[in-house]
Phi, psi and omega in degrees: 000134175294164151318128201272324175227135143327296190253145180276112183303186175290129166322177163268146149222020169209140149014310191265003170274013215264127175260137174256332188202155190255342170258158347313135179306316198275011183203061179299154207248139210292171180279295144029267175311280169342312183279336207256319194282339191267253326206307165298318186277022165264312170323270196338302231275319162317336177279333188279306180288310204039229189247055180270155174025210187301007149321307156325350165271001199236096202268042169246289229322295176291344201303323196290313177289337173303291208309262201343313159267025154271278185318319187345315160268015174315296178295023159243005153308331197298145139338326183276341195271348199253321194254341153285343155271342185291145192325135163077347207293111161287182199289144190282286158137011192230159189262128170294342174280300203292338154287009171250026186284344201286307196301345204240321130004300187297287194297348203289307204290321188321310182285343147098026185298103174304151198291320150315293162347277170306329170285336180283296180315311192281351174279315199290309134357292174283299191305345207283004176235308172249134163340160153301285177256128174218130174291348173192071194312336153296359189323322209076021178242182192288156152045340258276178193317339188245032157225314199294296211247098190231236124317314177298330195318123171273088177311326172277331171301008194257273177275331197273346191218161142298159163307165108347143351279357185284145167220154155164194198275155157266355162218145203294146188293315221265284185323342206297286159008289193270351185278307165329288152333289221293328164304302198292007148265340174300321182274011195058049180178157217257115189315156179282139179332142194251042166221136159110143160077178201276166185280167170320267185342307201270309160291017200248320176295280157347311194276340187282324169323295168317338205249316182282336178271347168304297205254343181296346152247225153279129192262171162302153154309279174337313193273329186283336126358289177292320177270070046325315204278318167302298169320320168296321168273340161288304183315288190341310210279312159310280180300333159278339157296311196309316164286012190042046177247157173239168186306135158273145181274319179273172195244114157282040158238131220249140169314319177249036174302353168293322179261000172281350178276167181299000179189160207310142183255128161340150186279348181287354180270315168300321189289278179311359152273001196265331196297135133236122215083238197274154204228145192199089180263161155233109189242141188261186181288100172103032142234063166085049178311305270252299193294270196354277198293339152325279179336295166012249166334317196282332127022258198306310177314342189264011188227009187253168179247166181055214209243070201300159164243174171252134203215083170271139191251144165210150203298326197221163215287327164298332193255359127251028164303302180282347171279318194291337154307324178309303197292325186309331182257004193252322179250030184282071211261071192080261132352111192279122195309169144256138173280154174251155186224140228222062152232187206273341203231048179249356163316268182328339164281344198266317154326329225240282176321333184292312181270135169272174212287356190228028154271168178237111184296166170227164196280016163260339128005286184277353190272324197288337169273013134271359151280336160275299200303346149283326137338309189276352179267347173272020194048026157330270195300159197243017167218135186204158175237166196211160168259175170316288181330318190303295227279320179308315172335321187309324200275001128327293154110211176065192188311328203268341229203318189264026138310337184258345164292332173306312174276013162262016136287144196083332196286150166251127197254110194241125234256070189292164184060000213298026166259003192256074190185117177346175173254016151254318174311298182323287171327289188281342160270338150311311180312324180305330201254061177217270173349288218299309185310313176331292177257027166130344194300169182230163175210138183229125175266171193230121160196146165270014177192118094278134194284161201263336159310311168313311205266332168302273183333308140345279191302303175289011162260338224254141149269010207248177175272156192249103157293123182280132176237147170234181183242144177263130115075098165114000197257319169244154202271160192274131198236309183257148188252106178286142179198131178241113169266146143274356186277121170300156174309338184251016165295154174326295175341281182333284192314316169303326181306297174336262186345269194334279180344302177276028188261316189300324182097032184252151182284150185215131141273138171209139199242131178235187212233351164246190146329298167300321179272301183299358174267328202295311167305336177282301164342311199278348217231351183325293205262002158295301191294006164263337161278342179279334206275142180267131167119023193260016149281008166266151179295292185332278183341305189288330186299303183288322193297004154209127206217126175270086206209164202172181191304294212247062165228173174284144208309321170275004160248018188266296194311320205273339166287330187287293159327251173339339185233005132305327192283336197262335187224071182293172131349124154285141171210181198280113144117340165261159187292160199203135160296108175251125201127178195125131206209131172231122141239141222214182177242238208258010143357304193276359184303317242212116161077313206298114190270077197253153195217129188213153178293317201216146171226151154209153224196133158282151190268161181198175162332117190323324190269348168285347186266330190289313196293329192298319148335314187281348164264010176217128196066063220272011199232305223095027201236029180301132149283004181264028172098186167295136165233160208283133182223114157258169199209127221217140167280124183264153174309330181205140161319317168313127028246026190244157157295123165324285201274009164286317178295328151317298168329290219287332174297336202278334186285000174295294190323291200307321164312283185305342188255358159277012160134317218294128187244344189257183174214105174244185190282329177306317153002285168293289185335309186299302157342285157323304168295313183305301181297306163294354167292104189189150157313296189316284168338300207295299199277330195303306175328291192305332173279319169318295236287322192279342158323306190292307146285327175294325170303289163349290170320319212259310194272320206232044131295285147089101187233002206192054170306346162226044169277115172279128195231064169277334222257338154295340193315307208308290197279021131284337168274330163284341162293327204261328213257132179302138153252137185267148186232164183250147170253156216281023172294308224265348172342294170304257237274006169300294219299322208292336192267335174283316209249164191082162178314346166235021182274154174191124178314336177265352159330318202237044174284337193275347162262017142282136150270103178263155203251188183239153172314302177285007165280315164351324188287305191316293169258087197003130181235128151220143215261146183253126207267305195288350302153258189111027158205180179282110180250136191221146188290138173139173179261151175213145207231143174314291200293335191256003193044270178218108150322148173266119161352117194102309199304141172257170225271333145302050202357278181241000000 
């Protein structure tokens, strides 16, 4: 092994010299410290979780993680580990946790540690930075602990000496001596004889032997549960000390949120404040989930012990930019709460929010939004919203993962939209909300359309009882004059409508189902809604009175979109003033959260509850003064991007409608739909894929029959189901590179010129990945309005 210097630094020679971290540089933080900080913030995470659900069972389960986040960092006493934090310092090569197994070895007999006791402290210990076991040594991930160390291991050349040409001990007798005191005043009890028994190296070793034959098969579920969830509270425990965040104790929801609102609350929102444990409301659009599952939640805090946090889901990642602005101004009680926000892209939204529209960021700009945005990843906050994907990750576990399975204990989990998802994502958060109960959590789903296979699957997964809530007959007024067209949306016929509407002067939404198509509709219909709209000799007006939005622009031209067709087609309320006229098309962006109001719809048919929600933005109160206005529903030409026979299902259940009579889409309506479609071979087979989703995932994942096994190498492919890749397009190189790189370059500086894609798109516009870049650069036109083309498409529609 090389020489780590040339020349031989200064010895340690006292305790407080002893470093745990080389940052902050002008004051690096003592091992001491480190230890001390970790070991309150386990104390912090107890106070949160407490003895919720199976935890309860194990009345050790916290004592053992404080000892664990005492000790954790022990083995950083080595010498070799001290001069590698140190200004210039090379890599020591040897892992520090596992010399520090030597210390809870040492520390055992003192504390009076049952022989179990102990073997759980030195796992947690040893696991908190690399896996134990990895199951595919090609994973790509780091390392794990049973490949660094084994039989072969020369343990004392390991722990016990410096390299060649230096000798001497790595760890000095008198620190070892005083670090030793001082755990064993941290623990109560008189440090262990400082003579006798094996060296530090050679117990450090030993105990890791123990630790790999422990754990090296299958355990019960319950115990492998429990050493996951511990493990997850040690990691947790780690990384919020190293940030100095501590945890919050308050909640900006209040016990009597309910009595607080400004008007009388429907009765299905007093029935969900009334529910106790899991809640399964069903609500149409605009009459007050949102309030519903708050009330809930507010509930639910006076009967859980310790400190529940809220975990609100929603399917796609704009729409929880807007919930978390919802809450913020809904729960502002003197102060704007802080919300925690859980996606892939969060920094950069937090960048965006940060700034006013006319700064230009700097790269001290993007390190503090990505420093919050690591806050917020450490769970600070005790209310957050998320997509499913962040919470599903958990069931990967190990070092990197199980802190967020940890933080689903205790918790109130509220599922919103939750109909908006394939029947295996339906399935594996089933499986999920079956775990979350396991561990004390409670859960309340939200939908204005749930399907009655939805609501089966839902029960018969929970085992504790689900109070059913409806909203009753009439809590929203009949809003729309349902029309099932056969003409696809881009026939002549189609457009001319379109057109007639905006001659009329009414705002018109329209949805199609790809991409391609909505640019292509936009194109036809654009310089009508620009000629119509009244007020369009102002620049604002004319700009906005057609509008576009889909998938696939860049991120700052997305956010600047979003922005603009909230502000041009708010919620109609009583008494205020209203813009008119207008044209937004849009694909299915728009189902979920954007709370928009339009005069007039027409809509591509898709999965039946996507045809409810595409409704659910036009006449979205009921407060049109003409009444129900008119939502067509058009046959599209080709299915894509849905299952053939969803799309199907859902026309037949249209068709089936119009010809017993039906002229409206009322809430019996939906329902009435809703039964029509899933009574089907399809409705049938979907269930049955939930169903078999819902056990395998269990099975495969959240057993933990193998708690420390590393499964990072599923990461890939959980992440390409649920989750977009942003890719650049290949215009934007220069000034992508020039905005990532040099002393004031920082990759989110230039995050607003990705575009995301879906994984199987890649091919599509050839993506080729640029190593220097560190992402995928890709070919086709992109036009600010019409957003990103496919290679070849010329840039003109029509």
């Amino acid at each position: 092994m090389a020489p780590y210097l040339l020349t031989r630094p200064p010895r340690r020679r006292a305790l407080t010299d002893l470093l745990a971290k080389s940052r902050p540089v002008k004051a690096p933080e003592r091992l001491t410290t480190h230890s001390r900080t970790v070991h309150l913030m386990a104390a912090q995470l107890q106070a949160r979780i407490a003895d919720a659900g199976v935890i309860a069972t194990d009345p050790r389960f916290w004592t053992l993680i404080r000892a664990a986040a005492l000790l954790h960092d022990a083995g950083k006493i080595a010498e070799g580990f001290q001069r590698q934090v140190r200004p210039g310092g090379r890599q020591w090569g040897e892992r520090h946790e596992v010399l520090s197994l030597a210390y809870v070895d040492l520390l055992a007999p003192a504390a009076g540690w049952s022989e179990s006791e102990r073997l759980l402290i030195a796992t947690l210990v040893a696991s908190h930075h690399r896996p134990l076991f990895t199951s595919n040594s090609l994973s790509g991930g780091k390392p794990a602990l049973a490949q660094l160390y084994n039989k072969r291991t020369d343990w004392m050349q390991a722990f016990g000496v410096l390299a060649a040409p230096e000798r001497g001990p790595q760890v000095v007798r008198g620190l070892h001596q005083e670090l030793l005191a001082w755990f064993a005043g941290f623990l109560g009890t008189d440090p262990p004889p400082a003579a006798g028994g094996p060296a530090l190296a050679e117990r450090a070793g030993a105990l890791l032997g123990e630790v790999f034959d422990a754990w090296g098969g299958e355990c019960e579920p319950d115990r492998g549960l429990l050493a996951v969830l511990a493990q997850g509270a040690l990691t947790l425990a780690d990384h919020a000390g190293s940030a100095h965040a501590d945890l919050q104790t308050h909640l900006p929801l209040p016990g009597d949120y309910l009595q607080r609102l400004p008007f009388t609350p429907h009765r299905h929102q007093a029935e969900a404040a009334r529910a106790d444990g899991h809640l399964l409301l069903t609500a149409y659009t605009g009459s007050g989930k949102t309030e519903s599952g708050l009330a809930w939640a507010a509930r639910q805090l006076g009967s859980m012990p310790g400190l529940p946090r809220i975990v609100w889901t929603l399917p796609y990642r704009a729409s929880l930019n807007a919930a978390r602005r919802r809450f913020e101004e809904a729960l502002a009680y003197g102060v704007t709460p802080d919300i925690g926000l859980l996606h892939g892209a969060l920094a950069r939204t937090l960048l965006t929010e940060a700034l006013a529209e006319d700064c230009t960021p700097t790269k001290e700009d993007a390190q503090k939004a990505k420093a919050r945005a690591s806050v917020m990843r450490l769970f600070r906050q005790r209310l957050r919203v998320a997509t499913p994907h962040q919470l599903l990750t958990a069931a990967l576990a190990g070092p990197a993962h199980s802190s967020l399975l940890l933080e689903q204990a205790n918790s109130l989990f509220v599922l919103d939209e939750l109909h908006a998802y394939d029947p295996e994502t339906f399935g594996r958060l089933c499986a999920s909300m079956r775990l979350w109960e396991r561990l004390g959590s409670r859960i309340a789903v939200l939908s204005a359309t749930l399907a009655p296979p939805l609501l089966g699957l839902i029960t018969d997964t929970l085992t504790l009882p689900v109070t059913p809530v409806r909203a009753e007959p009439g809590t929203a007024p009949v809003r729309h004059r349902l029309a099932v067209d056969d003409l696809p949306l881009t026939h002549p016929a189609s457009i001319e409508r379109l057109r007639g509407w905006l001659t009329e002067g009414h705002s018109v939404l329209v949805v199609a189902n790809t991409v391609a198509a909505a640019q292509w509709l936009f194109e036809a219909l654009a310089d009508d809604a620009r000629a119509t709209c009244p007020g369009n000799t102002e620049a604002w007006e004319g700009d906005d009175a057609a509008l576009l939005l889909h998938s696939r622009f860049k991120n700052r031209d997305r956010d600047a979109i979003e922005e603009r067709l909230l502000a041009r087609h708010p919620e109609r309320r009583p008494g205020r003033p209203r813009r008119s006229g207008g044209l937004v098309v849009a694909t299915q962006t728009v189902e979920v959260s954007l709370q928009l109001d339009f005069d007039r719809g027409a809509a591509e048919n898709a999965p039946i509850e996507a045809v409810a929600q595409r409704a659910g933005r036009v006449n979205r109160r009921g407060l049109h003064p003409q009444g129900p206005v008119e939502f067509r529903v058009h046959r599209p030409d080709s299915h894509r991007p849905y299952e053939q026979a969803a799309v199907d299902a859902a026309w037949s259940a249209l068709t089936t409608l119009a010809a017993e009579g039906a002229t409206s889409l009322s809430e019996q309506d939906i329902d009435r739909l809703l039964h029509l479609a899933y009574d089907t071979d399809w409705g049938r087979g979907w269930a049955q894929r939930a169903r078999a989703a819902r056990d395998g995932f269990a099975t495969e994942f959240l057993t933990f029959r193998e708690p420390f096994l590393d499964r990072t190498e599923h990461a890939k492919t959980l992440g390409e189901r649920f989750d977009s890749v942003e890719v650049l397009h290949r215009d934007d190189e220069q000034e992508y590179s020039a905005l990532i790189k040099g002393e004031a370059g920082d990759p989110l500086l230039a995050a607003g010129m990705l575009i995301p894609l879906r994984h199987t798109q890649l091919k599509t516009y050839r993506a080729k990945y640029s190593r220097s870049l560190g992402l995928y650069v890709i070919d086709g036109e992109y036009d600010t309005v019409l957003g990103l083309l496919p290679p070849g498409m010329p840039e003109t529609i029509l």
